[in-house]
N, CA, C and O atoms as a Tinker XYZ file with bonds, in Angstrom:
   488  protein
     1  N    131.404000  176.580000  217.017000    73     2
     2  CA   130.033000  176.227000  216.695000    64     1     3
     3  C    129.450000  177.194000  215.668000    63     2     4     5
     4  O    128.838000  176.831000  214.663000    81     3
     5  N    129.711000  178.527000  216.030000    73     3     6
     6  CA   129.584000  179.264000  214.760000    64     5     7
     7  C    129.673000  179.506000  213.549000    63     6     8     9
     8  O    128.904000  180.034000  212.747000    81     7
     9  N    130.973000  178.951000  213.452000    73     7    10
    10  CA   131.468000  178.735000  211.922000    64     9    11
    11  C    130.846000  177.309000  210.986000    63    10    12    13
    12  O    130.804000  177.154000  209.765000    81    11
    13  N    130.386000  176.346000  212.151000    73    11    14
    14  CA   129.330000  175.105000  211.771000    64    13    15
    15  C    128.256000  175.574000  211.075000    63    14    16    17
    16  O    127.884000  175.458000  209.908000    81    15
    17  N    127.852000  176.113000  212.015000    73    15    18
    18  CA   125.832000  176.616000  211.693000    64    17    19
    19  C    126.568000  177.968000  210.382000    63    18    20    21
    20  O    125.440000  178.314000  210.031000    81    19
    21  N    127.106000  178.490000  209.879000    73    19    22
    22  CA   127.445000  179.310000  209.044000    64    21    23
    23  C    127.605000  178.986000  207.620000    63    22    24    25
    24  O    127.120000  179.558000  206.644000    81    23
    25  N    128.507000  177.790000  207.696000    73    23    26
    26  CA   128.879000  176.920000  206.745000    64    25    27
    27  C    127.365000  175.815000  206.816000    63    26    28    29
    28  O    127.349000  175.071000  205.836000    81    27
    29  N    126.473000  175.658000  207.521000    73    27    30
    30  CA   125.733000  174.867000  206.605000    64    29    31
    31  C    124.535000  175.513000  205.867000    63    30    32    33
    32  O    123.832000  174.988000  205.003000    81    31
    33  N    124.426000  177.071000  206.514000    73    31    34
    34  CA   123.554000  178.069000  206.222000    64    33    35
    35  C    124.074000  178.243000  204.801000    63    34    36    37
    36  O    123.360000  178.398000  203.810000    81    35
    37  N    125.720000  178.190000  204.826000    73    35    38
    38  CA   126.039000  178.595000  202.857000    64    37    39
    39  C    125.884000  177.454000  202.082000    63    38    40    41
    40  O    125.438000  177.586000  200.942000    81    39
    41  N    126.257000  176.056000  202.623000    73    39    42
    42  CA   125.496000  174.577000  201.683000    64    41    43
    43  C    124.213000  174.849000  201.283000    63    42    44    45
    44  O    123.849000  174.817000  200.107000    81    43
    45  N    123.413000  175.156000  202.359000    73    43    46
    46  CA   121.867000  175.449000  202.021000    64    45    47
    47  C    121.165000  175.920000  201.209000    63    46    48    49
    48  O    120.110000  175.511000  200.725000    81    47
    49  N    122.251000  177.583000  200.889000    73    47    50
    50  CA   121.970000  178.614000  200.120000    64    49    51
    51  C    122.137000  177.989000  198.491000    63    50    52    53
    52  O    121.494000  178.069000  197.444000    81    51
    53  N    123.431000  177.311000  198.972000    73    51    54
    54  CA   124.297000  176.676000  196.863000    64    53    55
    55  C    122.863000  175.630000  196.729000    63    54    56    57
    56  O    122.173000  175.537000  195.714000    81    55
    57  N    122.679000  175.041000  197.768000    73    55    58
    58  CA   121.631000  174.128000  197.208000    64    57    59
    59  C    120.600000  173.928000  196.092000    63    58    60    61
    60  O    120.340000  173.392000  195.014000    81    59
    61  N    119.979000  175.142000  197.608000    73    59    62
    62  CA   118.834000  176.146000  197.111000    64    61    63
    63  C    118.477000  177.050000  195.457000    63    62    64    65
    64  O    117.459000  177.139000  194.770000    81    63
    65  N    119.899000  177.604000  195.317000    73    63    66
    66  CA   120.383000  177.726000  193.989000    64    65    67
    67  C    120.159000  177.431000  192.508000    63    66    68    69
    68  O    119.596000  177.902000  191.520000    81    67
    69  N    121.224000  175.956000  193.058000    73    67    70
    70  CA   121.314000  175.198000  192.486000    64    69    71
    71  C    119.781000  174.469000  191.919000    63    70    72    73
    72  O    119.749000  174.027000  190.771000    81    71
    73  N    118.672000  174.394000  192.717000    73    71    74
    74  CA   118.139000  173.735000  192.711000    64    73    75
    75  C    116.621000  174.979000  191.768000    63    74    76    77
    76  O    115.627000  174.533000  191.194000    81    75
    77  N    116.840000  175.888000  191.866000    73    75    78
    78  CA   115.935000  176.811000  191.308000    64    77    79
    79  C    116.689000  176.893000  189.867000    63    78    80    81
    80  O    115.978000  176.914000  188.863000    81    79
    81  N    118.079000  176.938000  189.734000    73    79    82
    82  CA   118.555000  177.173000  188.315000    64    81    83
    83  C    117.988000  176.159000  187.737000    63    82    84    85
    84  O    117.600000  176.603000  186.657000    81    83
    85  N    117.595000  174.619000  187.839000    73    83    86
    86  CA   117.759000  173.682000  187.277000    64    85    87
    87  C    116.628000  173.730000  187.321000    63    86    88    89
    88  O    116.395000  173.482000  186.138000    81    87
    89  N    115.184000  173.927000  188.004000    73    87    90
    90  CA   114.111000  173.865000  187.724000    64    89    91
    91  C    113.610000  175.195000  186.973000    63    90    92    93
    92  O    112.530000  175.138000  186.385000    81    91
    93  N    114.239000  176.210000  186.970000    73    91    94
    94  CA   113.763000  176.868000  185.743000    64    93    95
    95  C    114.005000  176.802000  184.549000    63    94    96    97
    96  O    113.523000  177.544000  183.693000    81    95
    97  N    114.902000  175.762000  184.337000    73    95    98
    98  CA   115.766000  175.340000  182.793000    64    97    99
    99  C    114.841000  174.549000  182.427000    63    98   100   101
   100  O    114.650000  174.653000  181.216000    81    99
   101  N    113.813000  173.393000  183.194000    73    99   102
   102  CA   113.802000  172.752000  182.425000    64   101   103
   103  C    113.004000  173.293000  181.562000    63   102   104   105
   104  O    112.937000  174.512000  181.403000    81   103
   105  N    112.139000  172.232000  180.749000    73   103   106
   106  CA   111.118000  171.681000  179.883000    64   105   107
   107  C    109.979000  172.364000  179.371000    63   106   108   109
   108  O    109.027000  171.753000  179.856000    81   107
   109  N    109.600000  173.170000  178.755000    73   107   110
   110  CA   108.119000  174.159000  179.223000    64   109   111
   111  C    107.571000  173.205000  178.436000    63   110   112   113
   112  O    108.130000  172.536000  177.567000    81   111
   113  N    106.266000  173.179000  178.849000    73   111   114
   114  CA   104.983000  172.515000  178.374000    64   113   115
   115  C    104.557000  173.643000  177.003000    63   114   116   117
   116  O    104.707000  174.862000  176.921000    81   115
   117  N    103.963000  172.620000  176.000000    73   115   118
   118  CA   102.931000  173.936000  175.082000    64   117   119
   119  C    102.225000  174.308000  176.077000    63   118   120   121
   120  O    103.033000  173.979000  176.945000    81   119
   121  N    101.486000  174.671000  176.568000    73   119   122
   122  CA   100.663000  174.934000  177.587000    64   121   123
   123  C    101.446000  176.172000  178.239000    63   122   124   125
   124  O    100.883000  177.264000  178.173000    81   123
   125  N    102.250000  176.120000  178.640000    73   123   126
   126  CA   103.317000  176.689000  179.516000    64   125   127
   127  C    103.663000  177.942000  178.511000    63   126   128   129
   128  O    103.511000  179.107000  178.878000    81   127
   129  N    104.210000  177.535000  177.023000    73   127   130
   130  CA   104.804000  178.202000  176.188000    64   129   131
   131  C    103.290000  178.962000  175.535000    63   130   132   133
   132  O    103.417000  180.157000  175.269000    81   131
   133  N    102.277000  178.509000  175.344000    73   131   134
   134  CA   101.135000  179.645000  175.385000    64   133   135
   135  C    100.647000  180.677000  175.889000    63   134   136   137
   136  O     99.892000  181.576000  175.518000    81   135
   137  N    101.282000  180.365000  176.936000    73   135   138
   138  CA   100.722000  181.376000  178.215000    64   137   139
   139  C    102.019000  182.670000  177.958000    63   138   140   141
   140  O    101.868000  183.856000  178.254000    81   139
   141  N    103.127000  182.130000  177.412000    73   139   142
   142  CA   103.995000  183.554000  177.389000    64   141   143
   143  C    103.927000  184.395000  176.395000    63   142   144   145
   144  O    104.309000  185.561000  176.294000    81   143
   145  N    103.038000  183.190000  175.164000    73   143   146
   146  CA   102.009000  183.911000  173.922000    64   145   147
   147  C    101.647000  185.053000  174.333000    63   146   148   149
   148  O    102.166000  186.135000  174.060000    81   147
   149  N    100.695000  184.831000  175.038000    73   147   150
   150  CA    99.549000  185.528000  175.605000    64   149   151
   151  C    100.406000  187.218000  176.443000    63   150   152   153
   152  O     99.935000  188.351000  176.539000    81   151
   153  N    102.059000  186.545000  176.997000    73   151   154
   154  CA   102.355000  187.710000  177.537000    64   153   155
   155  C    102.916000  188.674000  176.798000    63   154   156   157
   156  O    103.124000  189.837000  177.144000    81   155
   157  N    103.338000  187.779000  174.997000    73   155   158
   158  CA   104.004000  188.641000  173.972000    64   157   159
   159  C    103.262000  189.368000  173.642000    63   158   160   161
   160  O    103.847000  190.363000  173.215000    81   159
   161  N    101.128000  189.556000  173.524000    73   159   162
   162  CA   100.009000  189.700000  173.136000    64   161   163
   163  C    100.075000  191.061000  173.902000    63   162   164   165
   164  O    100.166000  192.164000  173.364000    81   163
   165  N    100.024000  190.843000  175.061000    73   163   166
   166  CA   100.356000  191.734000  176.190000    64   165   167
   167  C    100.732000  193.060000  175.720000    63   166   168   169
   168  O    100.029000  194.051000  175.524000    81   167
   169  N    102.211000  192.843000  175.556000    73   167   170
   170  CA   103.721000  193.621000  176.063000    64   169   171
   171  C    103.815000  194.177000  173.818000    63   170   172   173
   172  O    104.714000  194.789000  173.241000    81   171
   173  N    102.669000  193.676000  173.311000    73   171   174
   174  CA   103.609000  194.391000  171.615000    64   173   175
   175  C    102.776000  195.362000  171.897000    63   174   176   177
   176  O    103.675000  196.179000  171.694000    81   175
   177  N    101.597000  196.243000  172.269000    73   175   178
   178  CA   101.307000  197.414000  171.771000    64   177   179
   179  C    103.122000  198.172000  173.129000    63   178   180   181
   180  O    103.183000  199.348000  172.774000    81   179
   181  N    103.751000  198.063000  173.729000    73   179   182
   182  CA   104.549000  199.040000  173.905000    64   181   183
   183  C    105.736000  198.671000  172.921000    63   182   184   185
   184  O    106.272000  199.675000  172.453000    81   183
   185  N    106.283000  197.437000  172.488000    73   183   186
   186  CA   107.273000  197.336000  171.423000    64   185   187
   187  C    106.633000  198.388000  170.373000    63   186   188   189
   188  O    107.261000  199.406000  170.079000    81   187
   189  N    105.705000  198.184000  169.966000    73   187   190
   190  CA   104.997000  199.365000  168.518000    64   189   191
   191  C    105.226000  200.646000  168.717000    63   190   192   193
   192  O    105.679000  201.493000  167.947000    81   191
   193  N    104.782000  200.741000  170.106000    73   191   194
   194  CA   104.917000  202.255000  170.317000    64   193   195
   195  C    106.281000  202.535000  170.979000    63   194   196   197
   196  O    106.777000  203.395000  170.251000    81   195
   197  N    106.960000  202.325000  171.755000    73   195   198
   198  CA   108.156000  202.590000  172.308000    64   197   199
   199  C    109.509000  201.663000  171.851000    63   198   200   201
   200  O    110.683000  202.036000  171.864000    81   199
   201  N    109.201000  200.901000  171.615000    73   199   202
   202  CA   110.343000  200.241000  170.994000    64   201   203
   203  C    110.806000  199.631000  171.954000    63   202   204   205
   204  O    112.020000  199.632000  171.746000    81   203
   205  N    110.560000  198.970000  173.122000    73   203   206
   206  CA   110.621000  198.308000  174.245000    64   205   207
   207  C    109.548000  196.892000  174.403000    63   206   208   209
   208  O    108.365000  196.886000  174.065000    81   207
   209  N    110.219000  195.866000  174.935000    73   207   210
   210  CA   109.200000  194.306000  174.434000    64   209   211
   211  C    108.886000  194.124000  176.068000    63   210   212   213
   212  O    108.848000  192.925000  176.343000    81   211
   213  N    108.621000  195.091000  177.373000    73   211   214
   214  CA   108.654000  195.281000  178.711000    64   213   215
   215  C    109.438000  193.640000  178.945000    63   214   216   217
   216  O    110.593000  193.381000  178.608000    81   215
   217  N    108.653000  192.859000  179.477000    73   215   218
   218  CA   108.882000  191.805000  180.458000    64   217   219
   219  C    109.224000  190.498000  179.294000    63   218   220   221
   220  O    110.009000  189.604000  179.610000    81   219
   221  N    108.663000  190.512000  178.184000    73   219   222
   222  CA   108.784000  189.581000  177.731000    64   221   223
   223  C    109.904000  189.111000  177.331000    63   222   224   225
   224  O    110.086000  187.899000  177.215000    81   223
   225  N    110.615000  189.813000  177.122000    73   223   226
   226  CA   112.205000  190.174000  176.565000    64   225   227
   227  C    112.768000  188.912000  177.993000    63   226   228   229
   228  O    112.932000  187.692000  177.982000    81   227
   229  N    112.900000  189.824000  178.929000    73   227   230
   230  CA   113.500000  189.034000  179.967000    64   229   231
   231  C    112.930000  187.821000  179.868000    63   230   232   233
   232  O    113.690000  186.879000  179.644000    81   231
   233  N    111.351000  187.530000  180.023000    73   231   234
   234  CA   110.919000  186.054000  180.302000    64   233   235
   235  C    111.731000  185.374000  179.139000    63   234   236   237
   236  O    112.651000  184.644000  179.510000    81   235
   237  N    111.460000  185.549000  177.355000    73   235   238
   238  CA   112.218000  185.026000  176.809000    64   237   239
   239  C    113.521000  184.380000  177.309000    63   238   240   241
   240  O    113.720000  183.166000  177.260000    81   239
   241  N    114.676000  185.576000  177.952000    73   239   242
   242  CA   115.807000  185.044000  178.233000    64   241   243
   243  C    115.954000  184.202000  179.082000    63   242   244   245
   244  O    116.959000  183.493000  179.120000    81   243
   245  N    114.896000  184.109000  180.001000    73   243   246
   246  CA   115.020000  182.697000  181.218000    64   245   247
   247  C    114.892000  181.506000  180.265000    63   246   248   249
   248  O    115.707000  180.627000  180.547000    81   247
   249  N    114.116000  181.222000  179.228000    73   247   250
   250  CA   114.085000  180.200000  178.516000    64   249   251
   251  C    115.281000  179.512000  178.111000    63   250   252   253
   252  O    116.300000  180.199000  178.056000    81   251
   253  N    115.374000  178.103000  177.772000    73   251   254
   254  CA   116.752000  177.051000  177.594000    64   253   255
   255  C    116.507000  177.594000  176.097000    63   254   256   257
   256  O    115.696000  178.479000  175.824000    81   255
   257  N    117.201000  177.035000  175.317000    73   255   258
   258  CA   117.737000  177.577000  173.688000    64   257   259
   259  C    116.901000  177.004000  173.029000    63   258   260   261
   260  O    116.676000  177.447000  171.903000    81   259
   261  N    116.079000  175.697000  173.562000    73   259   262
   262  CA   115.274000  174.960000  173.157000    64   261   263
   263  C    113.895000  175.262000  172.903000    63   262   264   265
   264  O    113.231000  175.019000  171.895000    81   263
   265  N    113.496000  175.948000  174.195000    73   263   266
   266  CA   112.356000  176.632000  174.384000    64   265   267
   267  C    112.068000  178.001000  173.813000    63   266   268   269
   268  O    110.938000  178.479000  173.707000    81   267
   269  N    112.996000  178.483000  173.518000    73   267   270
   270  CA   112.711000  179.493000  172.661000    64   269   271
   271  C    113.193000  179.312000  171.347000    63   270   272   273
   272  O    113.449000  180.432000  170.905000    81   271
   273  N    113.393000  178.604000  170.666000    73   271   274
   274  CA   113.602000  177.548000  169.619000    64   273   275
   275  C    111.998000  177.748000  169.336000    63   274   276   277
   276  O    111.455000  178.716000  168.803000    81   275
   277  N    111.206000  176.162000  170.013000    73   275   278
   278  CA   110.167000  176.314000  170.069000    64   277   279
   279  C    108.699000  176.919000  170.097000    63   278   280   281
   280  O    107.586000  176.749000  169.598000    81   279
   281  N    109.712000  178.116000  171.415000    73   279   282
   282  CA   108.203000  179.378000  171.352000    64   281   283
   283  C    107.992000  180.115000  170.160000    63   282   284   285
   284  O    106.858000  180.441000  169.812000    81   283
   285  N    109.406000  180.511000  169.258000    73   283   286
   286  CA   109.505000  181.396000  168.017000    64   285   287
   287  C    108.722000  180.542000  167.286000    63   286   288   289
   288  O    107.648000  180.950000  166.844000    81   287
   289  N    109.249000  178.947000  167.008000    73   287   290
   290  CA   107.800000  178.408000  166.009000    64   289   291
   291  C    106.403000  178.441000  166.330000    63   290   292   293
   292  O    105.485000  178.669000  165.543000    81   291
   293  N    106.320000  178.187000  167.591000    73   291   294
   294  CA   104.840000  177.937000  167.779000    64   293   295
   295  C    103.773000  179.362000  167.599000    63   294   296   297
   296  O    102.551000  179.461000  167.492000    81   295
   297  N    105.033000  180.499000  167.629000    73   295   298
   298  CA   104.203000  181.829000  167.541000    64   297   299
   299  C    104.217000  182.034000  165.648000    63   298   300   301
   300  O    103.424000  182.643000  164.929000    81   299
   301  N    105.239000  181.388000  165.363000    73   299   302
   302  CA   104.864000  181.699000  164.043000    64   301   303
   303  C    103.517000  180.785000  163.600000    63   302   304   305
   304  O    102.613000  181.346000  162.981000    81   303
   305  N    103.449000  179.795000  163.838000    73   303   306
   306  CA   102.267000  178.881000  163.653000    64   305   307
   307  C    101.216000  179.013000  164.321000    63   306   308   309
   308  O    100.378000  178.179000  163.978000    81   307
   309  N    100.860000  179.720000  165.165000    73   307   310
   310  CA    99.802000  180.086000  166.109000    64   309   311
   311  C     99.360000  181.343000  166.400000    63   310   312   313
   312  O     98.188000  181.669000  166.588000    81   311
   313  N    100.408000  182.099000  166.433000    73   311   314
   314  CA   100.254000  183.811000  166.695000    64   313   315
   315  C     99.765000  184.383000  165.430000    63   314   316   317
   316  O     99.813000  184.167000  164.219000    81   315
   317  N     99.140000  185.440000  166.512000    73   315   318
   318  CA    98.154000  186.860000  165.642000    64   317   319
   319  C     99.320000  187.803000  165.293000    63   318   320   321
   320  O    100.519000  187.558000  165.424000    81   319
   321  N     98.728000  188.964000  164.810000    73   319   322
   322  CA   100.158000  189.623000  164.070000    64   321   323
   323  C    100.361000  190.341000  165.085000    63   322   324   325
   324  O    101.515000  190.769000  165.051000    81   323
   325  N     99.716000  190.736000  166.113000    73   323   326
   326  CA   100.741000  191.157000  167.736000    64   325   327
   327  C    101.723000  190.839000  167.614000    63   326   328   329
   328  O    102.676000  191.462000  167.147000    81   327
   329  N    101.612000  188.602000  168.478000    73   327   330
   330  CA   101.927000  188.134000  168.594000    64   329   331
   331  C    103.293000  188.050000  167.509000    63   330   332   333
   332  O    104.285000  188.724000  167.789000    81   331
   333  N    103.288000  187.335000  166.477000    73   331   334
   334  CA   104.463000  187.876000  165.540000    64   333   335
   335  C    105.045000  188.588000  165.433000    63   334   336   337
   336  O    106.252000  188.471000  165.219000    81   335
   337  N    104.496000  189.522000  165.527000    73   335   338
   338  CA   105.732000  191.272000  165.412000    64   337   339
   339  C    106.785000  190.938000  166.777000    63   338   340   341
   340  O    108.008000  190.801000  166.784000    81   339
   341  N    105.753000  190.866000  167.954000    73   339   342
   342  CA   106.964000  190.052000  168.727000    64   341   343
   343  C    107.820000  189.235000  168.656000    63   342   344   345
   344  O    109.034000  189.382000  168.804000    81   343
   345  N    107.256000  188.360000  168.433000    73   343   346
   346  CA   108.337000  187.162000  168.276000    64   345   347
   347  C    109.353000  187.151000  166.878000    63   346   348   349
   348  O    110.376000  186.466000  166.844000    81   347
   349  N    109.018000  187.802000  166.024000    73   347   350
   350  CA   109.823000  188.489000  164.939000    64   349   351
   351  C    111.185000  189.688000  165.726000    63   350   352   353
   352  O    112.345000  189.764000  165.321000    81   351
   353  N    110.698000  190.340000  166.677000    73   351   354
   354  CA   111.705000  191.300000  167.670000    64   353   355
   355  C    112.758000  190.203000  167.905000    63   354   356   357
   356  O    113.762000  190.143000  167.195000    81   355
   357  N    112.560000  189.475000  168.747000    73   355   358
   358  CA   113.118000  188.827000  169.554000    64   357   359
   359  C    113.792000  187.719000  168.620000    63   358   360   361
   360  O    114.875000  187.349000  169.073000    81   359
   361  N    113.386000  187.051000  167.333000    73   359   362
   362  CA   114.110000  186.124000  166.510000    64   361   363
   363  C    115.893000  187.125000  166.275000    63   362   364   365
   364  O    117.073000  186.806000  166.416000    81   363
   365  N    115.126000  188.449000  165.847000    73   363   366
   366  CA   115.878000  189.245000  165.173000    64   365   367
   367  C    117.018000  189.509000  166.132000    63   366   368   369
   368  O    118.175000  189.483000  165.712000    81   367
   369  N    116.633000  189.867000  167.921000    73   367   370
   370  CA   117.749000  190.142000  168.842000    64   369   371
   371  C    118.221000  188.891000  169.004000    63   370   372   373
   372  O    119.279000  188.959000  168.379000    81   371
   373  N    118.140000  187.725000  169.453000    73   371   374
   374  CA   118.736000  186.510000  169.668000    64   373   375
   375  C    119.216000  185.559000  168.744000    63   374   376   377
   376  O    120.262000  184.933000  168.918000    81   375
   377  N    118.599000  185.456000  167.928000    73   375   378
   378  CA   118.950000  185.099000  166.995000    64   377   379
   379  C    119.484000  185.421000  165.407000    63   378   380   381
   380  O    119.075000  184.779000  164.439000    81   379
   381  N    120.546000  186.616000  165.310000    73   379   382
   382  CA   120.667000  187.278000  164.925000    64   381   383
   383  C    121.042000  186.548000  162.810000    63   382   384   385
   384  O    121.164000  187.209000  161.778000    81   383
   385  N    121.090000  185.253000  163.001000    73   383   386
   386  CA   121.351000  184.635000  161.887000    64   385   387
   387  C    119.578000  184.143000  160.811000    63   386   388   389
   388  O    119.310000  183.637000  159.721000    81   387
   389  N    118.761000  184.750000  162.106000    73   387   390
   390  CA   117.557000  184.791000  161.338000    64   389   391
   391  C    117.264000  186.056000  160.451000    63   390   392   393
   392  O    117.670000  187.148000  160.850000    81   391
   393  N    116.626000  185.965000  159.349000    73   391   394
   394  CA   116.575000  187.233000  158.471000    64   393   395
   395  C    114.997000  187.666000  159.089000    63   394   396   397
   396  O    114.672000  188.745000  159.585000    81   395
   397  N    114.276000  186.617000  158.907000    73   395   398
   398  CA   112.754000  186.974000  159.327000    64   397   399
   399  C    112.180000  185.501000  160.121000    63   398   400   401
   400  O    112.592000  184.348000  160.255000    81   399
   401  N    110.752000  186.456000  160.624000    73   399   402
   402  CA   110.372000  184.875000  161.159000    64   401   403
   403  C    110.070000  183.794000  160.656000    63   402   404   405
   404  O    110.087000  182.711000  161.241000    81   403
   405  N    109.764000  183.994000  159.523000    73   403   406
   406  CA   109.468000  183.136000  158.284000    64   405   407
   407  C    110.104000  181.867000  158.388000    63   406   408   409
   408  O    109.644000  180.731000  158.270000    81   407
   409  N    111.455000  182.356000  158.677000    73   407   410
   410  CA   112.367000  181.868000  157.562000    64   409   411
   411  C    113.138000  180.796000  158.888000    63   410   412   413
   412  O    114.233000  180.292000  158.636000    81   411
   413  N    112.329000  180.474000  160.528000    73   411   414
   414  CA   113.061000  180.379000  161.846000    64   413   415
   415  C    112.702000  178.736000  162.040000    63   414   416   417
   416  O    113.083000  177.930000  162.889000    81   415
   417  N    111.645000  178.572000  160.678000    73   415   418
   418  CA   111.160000  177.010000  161.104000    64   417   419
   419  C    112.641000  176.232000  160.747000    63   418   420   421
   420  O    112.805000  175.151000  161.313000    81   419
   421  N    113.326000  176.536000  160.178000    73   419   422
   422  CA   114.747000  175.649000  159.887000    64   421   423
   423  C    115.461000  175.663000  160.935000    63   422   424   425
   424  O    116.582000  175.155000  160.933000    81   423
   425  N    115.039000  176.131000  161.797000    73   423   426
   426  CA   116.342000  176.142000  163.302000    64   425   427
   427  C    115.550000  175.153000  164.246000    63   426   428   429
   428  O    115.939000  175.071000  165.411000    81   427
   429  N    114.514000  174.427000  163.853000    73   427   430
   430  CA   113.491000  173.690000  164.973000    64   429   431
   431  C    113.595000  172.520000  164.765000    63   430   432   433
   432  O    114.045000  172.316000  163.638000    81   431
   433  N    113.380000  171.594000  165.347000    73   431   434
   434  CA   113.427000  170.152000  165.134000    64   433   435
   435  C    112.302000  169.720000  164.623000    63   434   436   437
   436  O    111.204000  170.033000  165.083000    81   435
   437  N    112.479000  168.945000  163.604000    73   435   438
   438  CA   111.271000  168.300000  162.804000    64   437   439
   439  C    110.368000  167.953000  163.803000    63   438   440   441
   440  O    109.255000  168.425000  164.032000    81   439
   441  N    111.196000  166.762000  164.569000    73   439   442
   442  CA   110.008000  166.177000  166.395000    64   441   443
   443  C    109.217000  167.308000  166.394000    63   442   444   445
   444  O    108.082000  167.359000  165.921000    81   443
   445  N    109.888000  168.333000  166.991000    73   443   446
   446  CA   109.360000  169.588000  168.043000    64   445   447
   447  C    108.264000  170.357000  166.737000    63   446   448   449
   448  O    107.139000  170.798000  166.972000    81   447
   449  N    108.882000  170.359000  165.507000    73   447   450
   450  CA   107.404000  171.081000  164.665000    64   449   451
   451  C    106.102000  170.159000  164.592000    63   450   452   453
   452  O    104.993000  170.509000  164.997000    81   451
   453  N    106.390000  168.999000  164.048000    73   451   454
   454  CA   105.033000  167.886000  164.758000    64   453   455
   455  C    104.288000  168.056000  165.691000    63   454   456   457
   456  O    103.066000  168.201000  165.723000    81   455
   457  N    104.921000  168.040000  166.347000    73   455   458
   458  CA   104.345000  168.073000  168.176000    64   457   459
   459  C    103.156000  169.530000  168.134000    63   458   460   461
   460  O    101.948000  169.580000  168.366000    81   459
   461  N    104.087000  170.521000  167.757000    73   459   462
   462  CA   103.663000  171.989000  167.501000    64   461   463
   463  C    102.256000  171.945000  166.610000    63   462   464   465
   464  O    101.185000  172.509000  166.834000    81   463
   465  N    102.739000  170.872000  165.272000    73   463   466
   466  CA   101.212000  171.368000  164.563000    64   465   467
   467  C    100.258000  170.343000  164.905000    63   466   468   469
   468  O     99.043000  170.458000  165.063000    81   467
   469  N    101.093000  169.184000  165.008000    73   467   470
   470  CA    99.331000  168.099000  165.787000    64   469   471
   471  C     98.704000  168.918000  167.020000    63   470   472   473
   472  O     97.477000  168.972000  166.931000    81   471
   473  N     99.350000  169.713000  168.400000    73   471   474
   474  CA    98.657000  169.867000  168.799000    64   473   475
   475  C     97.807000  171.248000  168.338000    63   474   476   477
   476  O     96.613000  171.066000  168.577000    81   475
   477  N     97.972000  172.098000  167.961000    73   475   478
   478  CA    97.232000  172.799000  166.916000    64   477   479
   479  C     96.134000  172.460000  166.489000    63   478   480   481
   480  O     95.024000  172.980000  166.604000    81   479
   481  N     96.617000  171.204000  165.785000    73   479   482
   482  CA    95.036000  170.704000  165.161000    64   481   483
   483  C     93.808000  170.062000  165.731000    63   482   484   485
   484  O     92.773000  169.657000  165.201000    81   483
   485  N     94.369000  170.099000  167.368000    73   483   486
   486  CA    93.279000  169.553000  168.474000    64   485   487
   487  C     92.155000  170.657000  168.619000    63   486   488
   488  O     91.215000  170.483000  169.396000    81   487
């Protein structure tokens, strides 16, 4: 009976898992992807001064390839020069085939830049 209730305690666990990996992959909302704006806004006076991006770095890396695809444009199109200097860090560590941020709208999907500047213009 032990080895029952053991083995469904470890199904439970892969589930469980399973089921947090896949809901943190998905989709971020602009909305969603503003708000980590706001945490790049945060976290650049210690990149300036220490050379460290604290939390944002990591949050970045939870993001799908897509979403930070996205967040790099929308900060270039939306962000203050905080904001940029960050997201300029982070083009530069992950994306190491970017020269500048400038230059990151060519890695985005036409769709996804639309989307980016209509809602902008709300």
């Amino acid at each position: 009976m032990d080895s029952l209730n053991l083995m469904i305690i470890i199904v439970s666990v892969v589930v469980l898992v399973v089921a947090l990996i896949l809901i943190s992959r998905r989709r971020k909302t602009l909305k969603e992807l503003r708000g980590i704006l706001q945490q790049f806004k945060r976290d650049a006076p210690w990149l300036f001064r220490y050379g460290n991006p604290c939390g944002s770095q990591k949050l970045f890396k939870t993001l799908s390839s897509n979403d930070q695809k996205r967040l790099l444009y929308l900060a270039l199109v939306e962000g203050d020069s905080d904001v940029r200097g960050m997201a300029d860090y982070l083009a530069k560590r992950f994306y190491p085939e970017v020269q500048d941020l400038d230059h990151f709208s060519e890695f985005v999907k036409p769709a996804e830049k639309r989307k980016i500047i209509q809602s902008n213009a709300k």
